[in-house]
TORKOL-4160 file (C-alpha; in steps of 0.2 Angstrom, whole numbers, padded with zeros to 4 digits, m for minus):
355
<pt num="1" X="0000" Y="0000" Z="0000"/>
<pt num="2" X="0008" Y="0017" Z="m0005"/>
<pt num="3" X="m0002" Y="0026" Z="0008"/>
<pt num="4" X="0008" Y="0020" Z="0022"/>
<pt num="5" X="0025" Y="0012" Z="0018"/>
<pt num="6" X="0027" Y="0019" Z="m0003"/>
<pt num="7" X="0036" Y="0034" Z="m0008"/>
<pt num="8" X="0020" Y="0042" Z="m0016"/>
<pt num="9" X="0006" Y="0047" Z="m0002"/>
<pt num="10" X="m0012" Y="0044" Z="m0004"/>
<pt num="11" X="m0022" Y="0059" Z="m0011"/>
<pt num="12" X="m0035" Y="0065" Z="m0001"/>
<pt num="13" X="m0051" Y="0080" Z="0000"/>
<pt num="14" X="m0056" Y="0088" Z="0014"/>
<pt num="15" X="m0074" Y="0096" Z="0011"/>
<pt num="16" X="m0080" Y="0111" Z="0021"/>
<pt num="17" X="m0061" Y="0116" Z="0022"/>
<pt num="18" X="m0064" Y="0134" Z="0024"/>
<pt num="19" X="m0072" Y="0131" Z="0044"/>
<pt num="20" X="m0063" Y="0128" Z="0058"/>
<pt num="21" X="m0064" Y="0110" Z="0057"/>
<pt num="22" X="m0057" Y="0112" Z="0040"/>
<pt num="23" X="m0044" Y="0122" Z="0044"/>
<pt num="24" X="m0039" Y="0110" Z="0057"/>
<pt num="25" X="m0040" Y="0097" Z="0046"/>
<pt num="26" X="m0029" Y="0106" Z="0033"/>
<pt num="27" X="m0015" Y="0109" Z="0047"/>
<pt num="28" X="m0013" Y="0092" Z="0052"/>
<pt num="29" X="m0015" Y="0083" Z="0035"/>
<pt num="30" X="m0001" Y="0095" Z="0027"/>
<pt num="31" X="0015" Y="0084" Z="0034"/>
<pt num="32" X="0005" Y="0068" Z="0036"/>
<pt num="33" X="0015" Y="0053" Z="0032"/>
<pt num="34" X="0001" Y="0042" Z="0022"/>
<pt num="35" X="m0011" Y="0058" Z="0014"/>
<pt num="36" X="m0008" Y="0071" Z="0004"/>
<pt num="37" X="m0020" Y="0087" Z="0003"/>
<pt num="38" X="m0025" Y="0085" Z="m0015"/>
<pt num="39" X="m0042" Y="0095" Z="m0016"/>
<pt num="40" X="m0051" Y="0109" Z="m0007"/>
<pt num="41" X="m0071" Y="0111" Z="m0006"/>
<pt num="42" X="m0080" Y="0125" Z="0002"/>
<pt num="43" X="m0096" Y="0135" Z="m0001"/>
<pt num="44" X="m0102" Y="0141" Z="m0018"/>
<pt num="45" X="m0095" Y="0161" Z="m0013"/>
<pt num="46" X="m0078" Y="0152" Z="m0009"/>
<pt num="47" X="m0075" Y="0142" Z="m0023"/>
<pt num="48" X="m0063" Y="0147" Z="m0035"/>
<pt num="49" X="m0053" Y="0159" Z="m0024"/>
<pt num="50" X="m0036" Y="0155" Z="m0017"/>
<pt num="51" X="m0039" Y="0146" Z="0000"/>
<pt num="52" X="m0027" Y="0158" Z="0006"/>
<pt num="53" X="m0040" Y="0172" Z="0003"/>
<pt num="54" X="m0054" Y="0159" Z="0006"/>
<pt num="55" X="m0052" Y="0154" Z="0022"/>
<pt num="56" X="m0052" Y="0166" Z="0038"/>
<pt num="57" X="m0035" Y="0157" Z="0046"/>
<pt num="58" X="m0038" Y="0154" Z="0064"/>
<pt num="59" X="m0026" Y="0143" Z="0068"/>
<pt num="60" X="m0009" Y="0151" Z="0076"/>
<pt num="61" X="0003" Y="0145" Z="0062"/>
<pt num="62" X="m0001" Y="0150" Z="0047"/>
<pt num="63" X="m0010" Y="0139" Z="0032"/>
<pt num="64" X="0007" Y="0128" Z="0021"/>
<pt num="65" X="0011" Y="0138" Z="0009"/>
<pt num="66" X="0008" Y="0123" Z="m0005"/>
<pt num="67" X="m0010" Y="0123" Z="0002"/>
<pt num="68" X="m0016" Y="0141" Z="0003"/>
<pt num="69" X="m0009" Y="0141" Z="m0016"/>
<pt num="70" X="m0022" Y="0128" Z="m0021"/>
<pt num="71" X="m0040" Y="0134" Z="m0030"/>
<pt num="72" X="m0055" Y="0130" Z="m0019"/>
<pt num="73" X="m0068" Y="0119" Z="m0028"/>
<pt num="74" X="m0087" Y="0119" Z="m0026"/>
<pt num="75" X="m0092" Y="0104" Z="m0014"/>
<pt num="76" X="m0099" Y="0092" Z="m0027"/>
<pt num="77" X="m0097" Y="0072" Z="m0032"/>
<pt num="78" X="m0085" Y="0076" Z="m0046"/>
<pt num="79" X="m0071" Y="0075" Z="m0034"/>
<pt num="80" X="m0053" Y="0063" Z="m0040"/>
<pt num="81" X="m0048" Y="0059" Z="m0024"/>
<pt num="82" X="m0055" Y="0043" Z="m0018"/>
<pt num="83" X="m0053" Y="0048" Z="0001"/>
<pt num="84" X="m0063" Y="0062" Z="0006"/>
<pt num="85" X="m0062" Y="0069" Z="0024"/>
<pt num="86" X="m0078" Y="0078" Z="0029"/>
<pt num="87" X="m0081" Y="0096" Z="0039"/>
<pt num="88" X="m0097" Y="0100" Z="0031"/>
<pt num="89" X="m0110" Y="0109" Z="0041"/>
<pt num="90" X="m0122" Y="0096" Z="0049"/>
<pt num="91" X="m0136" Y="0105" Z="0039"/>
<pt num="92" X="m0129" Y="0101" Z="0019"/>
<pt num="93" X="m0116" Y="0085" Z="0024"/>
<pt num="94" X="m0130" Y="0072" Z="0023"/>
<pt num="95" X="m0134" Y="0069" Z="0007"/>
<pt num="96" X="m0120" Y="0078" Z="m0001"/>
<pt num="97" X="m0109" Y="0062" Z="0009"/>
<pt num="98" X="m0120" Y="0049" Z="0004"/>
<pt num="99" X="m0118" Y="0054" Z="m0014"/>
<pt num="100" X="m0100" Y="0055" Z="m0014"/>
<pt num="101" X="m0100" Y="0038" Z="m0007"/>
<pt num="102" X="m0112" Y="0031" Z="m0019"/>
<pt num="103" X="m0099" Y="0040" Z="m0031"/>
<pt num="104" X="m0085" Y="0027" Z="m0027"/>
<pt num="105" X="m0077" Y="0037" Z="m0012"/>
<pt num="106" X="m0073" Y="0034" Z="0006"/>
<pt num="107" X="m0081" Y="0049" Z="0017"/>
<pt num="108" X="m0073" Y="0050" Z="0034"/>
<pt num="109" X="m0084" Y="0062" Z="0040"/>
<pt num="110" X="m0086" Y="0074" Z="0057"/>
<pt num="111" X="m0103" Y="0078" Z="0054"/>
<pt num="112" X="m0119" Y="0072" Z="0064"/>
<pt num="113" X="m0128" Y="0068" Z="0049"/>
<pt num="114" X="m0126" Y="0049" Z="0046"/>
<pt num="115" X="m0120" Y="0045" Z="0065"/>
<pt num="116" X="m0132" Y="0035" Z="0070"/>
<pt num="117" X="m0137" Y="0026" Z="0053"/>
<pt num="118" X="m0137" Y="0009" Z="0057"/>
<pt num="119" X="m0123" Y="0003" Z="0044"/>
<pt num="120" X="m0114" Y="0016" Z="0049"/>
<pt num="121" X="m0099" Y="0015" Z="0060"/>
<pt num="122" X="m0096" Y="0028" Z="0073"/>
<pt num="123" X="m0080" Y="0027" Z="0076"/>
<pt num="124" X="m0068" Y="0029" Z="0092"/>
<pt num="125" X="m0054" Y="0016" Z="0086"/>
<pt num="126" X="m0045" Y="0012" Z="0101"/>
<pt num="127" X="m0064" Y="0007" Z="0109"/>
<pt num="128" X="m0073" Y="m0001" Z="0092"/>
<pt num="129" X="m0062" Y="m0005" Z="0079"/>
<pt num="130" X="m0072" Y="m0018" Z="0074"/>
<pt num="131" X="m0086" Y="m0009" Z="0071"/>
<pt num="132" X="m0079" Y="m0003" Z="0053"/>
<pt num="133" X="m0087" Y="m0020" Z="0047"/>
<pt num="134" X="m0103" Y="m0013" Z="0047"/>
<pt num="135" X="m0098" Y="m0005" Z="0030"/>
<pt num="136" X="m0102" Y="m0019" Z="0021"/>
<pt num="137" X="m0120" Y="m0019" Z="0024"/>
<pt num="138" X="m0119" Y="m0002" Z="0013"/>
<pt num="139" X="m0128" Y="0002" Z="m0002"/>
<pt num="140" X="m0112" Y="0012" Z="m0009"/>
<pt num="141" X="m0102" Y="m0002" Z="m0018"/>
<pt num="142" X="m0083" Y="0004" Z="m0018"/>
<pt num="143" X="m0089" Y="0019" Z="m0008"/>
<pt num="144" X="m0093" Y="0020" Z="0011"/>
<pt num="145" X="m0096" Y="0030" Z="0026"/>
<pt num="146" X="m0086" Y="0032" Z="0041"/>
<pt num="147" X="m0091" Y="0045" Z="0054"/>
<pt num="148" X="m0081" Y="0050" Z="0071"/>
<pt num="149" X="m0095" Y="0055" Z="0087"/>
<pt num="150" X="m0096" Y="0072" Z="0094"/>
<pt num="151" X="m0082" Y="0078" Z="0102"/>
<pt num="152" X="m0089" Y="0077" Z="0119"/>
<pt num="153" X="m0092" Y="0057" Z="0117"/>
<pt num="154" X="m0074" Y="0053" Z="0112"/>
<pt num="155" X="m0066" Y="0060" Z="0126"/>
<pt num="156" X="m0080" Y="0052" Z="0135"/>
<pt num="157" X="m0079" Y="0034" Z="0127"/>
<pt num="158" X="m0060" Y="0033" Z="0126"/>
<pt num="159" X="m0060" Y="0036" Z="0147"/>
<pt num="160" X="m0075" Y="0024" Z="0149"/>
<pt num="161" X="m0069" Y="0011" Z="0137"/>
<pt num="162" X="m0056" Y="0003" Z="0149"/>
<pt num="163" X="m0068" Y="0002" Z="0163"/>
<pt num="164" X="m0081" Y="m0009" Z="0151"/>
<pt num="165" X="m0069" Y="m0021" Z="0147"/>
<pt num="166" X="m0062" Y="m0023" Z="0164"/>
<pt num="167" X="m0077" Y="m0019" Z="0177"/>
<pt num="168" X="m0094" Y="m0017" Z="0167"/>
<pt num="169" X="m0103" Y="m0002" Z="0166"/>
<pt num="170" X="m0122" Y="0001" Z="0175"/>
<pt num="171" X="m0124" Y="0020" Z="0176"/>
<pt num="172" X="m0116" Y="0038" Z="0167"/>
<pt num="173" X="m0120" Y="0055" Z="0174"/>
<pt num="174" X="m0108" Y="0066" Z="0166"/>
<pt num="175" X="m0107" Y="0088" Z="0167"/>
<pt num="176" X="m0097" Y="0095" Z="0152"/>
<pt num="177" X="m0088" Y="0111" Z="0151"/>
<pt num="178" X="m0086" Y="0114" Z="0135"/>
<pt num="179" X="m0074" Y="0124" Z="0126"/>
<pt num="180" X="m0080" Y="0142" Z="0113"/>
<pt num="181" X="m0072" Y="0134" Z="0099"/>
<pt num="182" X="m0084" Y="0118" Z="0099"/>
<pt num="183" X="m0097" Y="0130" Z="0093"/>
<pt num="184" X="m0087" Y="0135" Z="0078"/>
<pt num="185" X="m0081" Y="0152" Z="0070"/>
<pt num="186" X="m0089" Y="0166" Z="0073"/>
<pt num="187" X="m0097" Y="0154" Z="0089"/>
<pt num="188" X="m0108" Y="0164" Z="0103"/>
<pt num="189" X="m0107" Y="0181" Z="0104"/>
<pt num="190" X="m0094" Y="0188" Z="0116"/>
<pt num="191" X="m0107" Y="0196" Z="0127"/>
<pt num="192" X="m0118" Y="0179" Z="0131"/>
<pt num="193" X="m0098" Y="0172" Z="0136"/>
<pt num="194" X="m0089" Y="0184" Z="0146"/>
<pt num="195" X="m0091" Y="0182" Z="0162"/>
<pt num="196" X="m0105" Y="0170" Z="0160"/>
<pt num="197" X="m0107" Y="0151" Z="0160"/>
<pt num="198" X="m0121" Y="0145" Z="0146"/>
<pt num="199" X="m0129" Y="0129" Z="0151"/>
<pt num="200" X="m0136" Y="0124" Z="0134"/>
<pt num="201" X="m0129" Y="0118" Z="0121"/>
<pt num="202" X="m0144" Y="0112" Z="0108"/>
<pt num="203" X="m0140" Y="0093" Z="0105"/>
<pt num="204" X="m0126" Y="0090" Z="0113"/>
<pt num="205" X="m0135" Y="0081" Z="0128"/>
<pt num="206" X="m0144" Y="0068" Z="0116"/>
<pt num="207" X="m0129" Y="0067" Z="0106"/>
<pt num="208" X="m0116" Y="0060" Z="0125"/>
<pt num="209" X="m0132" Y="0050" Z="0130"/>
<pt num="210" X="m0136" Y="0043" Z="0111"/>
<pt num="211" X="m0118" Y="0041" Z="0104"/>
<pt num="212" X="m0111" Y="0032" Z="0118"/>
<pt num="213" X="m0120" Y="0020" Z="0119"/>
<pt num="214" X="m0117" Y="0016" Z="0100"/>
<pt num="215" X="m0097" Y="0018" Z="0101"/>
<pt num="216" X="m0097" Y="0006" Z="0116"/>
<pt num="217" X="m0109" Y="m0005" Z="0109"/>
<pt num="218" X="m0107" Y="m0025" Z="0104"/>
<pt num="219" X="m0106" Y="m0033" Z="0085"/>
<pt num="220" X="m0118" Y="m0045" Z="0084"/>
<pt num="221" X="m0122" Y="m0055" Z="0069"/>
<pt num="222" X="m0141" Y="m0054" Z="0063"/>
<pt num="223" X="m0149" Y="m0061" Z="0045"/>
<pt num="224" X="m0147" Y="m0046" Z="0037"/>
<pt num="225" X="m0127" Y="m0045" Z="0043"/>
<pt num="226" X="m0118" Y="m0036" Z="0055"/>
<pt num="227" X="m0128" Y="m0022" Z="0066"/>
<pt num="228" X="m0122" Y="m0016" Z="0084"/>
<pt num="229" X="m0133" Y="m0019" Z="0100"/>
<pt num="230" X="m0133" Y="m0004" Z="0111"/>
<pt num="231" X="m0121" Y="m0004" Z="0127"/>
<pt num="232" X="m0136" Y="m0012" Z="0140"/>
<pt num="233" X="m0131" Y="0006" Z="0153"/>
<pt num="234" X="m0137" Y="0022" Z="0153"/>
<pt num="235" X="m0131" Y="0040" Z="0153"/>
<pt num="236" X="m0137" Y="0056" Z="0159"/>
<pt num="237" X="m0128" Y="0073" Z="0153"/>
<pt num="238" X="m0128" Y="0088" Z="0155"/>
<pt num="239" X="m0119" Y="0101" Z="0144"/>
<pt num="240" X="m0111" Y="0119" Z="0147"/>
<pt num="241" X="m0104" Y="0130" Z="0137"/>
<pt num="242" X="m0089" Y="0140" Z="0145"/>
<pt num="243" X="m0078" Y="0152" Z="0141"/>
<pt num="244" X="m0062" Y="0141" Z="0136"/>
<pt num="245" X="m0055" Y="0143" Z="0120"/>
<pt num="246" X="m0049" Y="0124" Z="0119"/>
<pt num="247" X="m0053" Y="0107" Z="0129"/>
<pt num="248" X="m0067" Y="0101" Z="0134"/>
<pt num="249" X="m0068" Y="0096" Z="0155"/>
<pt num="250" X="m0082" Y="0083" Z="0157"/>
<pt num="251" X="m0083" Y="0078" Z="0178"/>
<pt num="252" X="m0088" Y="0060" Z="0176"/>
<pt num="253" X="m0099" Y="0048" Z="0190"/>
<pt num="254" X="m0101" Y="0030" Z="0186"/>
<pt num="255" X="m0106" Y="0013" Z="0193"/>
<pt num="256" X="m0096" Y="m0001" Z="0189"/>
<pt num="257" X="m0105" Y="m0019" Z="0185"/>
<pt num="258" X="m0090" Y="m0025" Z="0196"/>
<pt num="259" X="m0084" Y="m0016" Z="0211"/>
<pt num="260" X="m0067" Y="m0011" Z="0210"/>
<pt num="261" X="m0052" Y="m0001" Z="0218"/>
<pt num="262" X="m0046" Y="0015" Z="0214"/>
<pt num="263" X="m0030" Y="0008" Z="0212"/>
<pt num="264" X="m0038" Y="m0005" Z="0198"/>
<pt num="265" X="m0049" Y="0009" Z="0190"/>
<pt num="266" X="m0033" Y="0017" Z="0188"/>
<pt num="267" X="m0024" Y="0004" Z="0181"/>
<pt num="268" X="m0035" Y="0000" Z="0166"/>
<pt num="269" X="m0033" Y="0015" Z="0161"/>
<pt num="270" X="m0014" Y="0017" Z="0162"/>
<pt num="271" X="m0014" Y="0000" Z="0153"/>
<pt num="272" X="m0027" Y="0001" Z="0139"/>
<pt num="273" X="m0021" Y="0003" Z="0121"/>
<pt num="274" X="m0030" Y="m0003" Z="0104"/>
<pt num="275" X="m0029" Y="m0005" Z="0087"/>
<pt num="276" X="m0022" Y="0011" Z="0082"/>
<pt num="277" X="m0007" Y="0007" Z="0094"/>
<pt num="278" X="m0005" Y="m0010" Z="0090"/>
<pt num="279" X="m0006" Y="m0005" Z="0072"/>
<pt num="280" X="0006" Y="0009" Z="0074"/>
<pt num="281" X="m0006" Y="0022" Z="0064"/>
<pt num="282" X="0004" Y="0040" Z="0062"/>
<pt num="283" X="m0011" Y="0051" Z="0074"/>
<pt num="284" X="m0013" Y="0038" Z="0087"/>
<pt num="285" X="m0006" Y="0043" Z="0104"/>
<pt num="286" X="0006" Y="0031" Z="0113"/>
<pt num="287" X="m0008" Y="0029" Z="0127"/>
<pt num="288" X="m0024" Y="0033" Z="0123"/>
<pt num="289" X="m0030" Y="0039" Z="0142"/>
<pt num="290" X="m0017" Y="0047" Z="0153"/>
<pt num="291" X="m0019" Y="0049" Z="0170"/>
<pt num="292" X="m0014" Y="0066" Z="0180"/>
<pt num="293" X="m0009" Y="0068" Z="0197"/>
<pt num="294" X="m0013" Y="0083" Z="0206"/>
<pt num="295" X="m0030" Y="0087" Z="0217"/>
<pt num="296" X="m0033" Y="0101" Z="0203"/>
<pt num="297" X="m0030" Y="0091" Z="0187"/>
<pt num="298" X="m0031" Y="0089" Z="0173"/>
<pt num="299" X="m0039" Y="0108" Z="0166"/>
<pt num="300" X="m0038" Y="0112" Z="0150"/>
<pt num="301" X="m0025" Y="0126" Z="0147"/>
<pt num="302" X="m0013" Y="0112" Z="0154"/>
<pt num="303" X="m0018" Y="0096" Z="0147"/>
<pt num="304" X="m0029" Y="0097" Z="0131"/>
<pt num="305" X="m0011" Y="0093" Z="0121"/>
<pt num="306" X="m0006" Y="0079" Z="0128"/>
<pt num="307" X="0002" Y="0069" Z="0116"/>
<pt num="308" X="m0003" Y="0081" Z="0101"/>
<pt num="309" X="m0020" Y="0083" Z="0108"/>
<pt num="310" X="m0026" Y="0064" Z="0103"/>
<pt num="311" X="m0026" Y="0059" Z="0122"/>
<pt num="312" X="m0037" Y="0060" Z="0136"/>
<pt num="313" X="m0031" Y="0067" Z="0152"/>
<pt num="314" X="m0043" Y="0058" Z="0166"/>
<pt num="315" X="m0038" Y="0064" Z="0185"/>
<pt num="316" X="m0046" Y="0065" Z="0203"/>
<pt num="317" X="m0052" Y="0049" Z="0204"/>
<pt num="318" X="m0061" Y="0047" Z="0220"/>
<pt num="319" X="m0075" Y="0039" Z="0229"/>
<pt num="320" X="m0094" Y="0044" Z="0222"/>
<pt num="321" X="m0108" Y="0044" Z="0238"/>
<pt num="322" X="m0121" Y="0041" Z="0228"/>
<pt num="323" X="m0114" Y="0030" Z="0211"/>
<pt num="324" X="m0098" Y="0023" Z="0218"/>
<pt num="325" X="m0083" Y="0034" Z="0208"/>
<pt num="326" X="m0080" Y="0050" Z="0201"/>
<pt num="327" X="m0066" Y="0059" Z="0189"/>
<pt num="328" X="m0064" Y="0071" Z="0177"/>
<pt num="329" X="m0057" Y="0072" Z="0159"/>
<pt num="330" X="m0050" Y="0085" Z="0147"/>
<pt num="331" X="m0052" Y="0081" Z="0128"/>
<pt num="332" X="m0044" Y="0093" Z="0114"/>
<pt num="333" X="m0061" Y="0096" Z="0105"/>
<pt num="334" X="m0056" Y="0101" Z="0089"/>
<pt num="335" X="m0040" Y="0089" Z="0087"/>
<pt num="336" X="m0046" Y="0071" Z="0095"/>
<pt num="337" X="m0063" Y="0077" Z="0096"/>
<pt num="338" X="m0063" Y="0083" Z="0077"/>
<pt num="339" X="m0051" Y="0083" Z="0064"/>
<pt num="340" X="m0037" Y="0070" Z="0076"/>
<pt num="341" X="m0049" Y="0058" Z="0077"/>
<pt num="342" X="m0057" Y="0059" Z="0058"/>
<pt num="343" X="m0037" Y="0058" Z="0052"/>
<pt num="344" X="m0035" Y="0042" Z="0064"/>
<pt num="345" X="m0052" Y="0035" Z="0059"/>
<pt num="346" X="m0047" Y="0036" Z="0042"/>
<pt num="347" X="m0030" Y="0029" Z="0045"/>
<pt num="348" X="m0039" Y="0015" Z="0055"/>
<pt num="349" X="m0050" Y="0012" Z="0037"/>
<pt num="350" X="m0031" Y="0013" Z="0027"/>
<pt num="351" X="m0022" Y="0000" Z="0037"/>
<pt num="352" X="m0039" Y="m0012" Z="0038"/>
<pt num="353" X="m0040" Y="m0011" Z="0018"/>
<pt num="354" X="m0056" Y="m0002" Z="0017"/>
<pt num="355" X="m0045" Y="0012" Z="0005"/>
């Protein structure tokens, strides 16, 4: 496969690449080892400009120069690269994805349009690798979609991943603080955030208690193929938006199936890898859940980039009156929780023979 040991890498697009998921997508697809930015889509009032004078650059480095050189095309099926990676807005992605896929491509999208499609895998791939079979019961062909979860539910699923598999789950309440730039660019006005917590974000509590049930949900084989059984707990959330411009913090309480020590609890995590490690994919992180000492970590300003952002930092792990234990997390929303995780979903896709 030229994609990951070749000398030629594998071509990709990135639709939606003006936005801020785009952009980040754009950043950390320019020096990739296996893809190669080949095409840029965006809005029919972008297309044709530079994506240089395209894209309001947000990100503190500025765009590769080979890339902002590059015309900006119209979002459409007429695409050549056969991997697409998808930024649209949740509003047009839908059936402008499933085209492309019925087109012959692979969409590795970060849109909530085709999340919970039942064929569709919703991937976290250090939790559900083997969720990328569900493709096959697709009515693409060649082509498929791949989707990564909300960014709140990664973070979420890659802490509470270890405990399935070592304890059993019976119960989530979890309270997000989430980050200015999960809403997107130009996001809530400054005057509704200064100052101010906002304790709505619209979806995002169906999303945590929807998605993760999905992600951490079991393969079973039916007459019709493949589908995924819901994970048998249940989760309660409860979502804020707060003035941080990076890193979501989500204070966690659970109930294990099987009781367990701190000291265990902690230990899963510190030991848990998957497939991407195993595999040795470019975005994964070493360990995909680090745990940090300290009575006041992790917070975000000091541990949304661990290990380039793709891991989750759990911390103050303690006893939980009424479900049994208690932490908290900090996820880099718009690396692992956006464009990271699409890159390593996609990557997962490469390595499985999907691409």
């Amino acid at each position: 496969m030229s994609g990951s040991g070749g000398s030629r890498r594998m071509p990709v697009a990135v639709l939606g690449a003006t936005g801020s998921v785009g952009q980040r997508l754009v950043s950390l697809l320019a020096d990739h080892p296996w893809f190669e930015v080949a095409a840029l889509t965006a809005s029919d009032r972008s297309a044709g400009k530079r994506y240089g004078d395209a894209a309001r650059w947000l990100l503190p480095d500025p765009p590769p120069a080979r890339i902002a050189d590059m015309a900006v095309l119209p979002t459409e099926p007429a695409l050549e690269p056969r991997l697409v990676f998808s930024a649209l807005d949740a509003g047009v992605a839908g059936p402008v994805e499933a085209e492309l896929a019925r087109q012959g491509h692979v969409v590795v999208s970060n849109a909530r349009s085709h999340r919970l499609d039942a064929d569709v895998p919703l991937l976290v791939p250090e939790v559900n690798a083997d969720h990328l079979c569900l493709v096959a019961q697709q009515p693409y062909g060649s082509g498929a979609i791949v989707t990564n979860p909300n960014c709140s539910t990664i973070g979420l699923t890659l802490a509470l991943g270890p405990l399935v598999d070592a304890f059993g789950l019976e119960r989530v309440h979890v309270v997000t603080l989430q980050a200015v730039s999960g809403a997107g660019y130009p996001g809530i006005s400054s005057l509704d955030m200064v100052d101010n917590v906002v304790p709505f974000i619209a979806g995002e509590e169906e999303k945590l208690e929807v998605e993760t049930l999905k992600v951490l949900g079991t393969v079973r084989d039916g007459s019709a193929g493949p589908h995924v059984a819901a994970a048998p707990f249940r989760v309660s959330a409860q979502c804020n938006r707060v003035p941080v411009l990076d890193g979501h913090l989500e204070c966690v309480s659970v109930t294990l199936a099987r009781d367990a020590a701190l000291d265990a609890i902690r230990g899963a995590w510190e030991a848990f890898c998957g497939e991407p490690q195993a595999l040795e994919l470019p975005s994964a992180p070493r360990r995909p859940v680090h745990y940090v000492d300290g009575n006041d970590r992790p917070q975000p300003r000091l541990d949304r980039d661990v290990e380039r952002g793709m891991a989750v930092a759990v911390g103050r792990l303690r006893p939980c009156p009424l479900f049994g234990h208690k932490f908290i997390l900090v996820t880099h929303n718009t690396v692992r929780g956006a464009a990271g995780g699409a890159i390593l979903c996609a990557e997962l896709a490469v390595a499985r023979g999907l691409v």
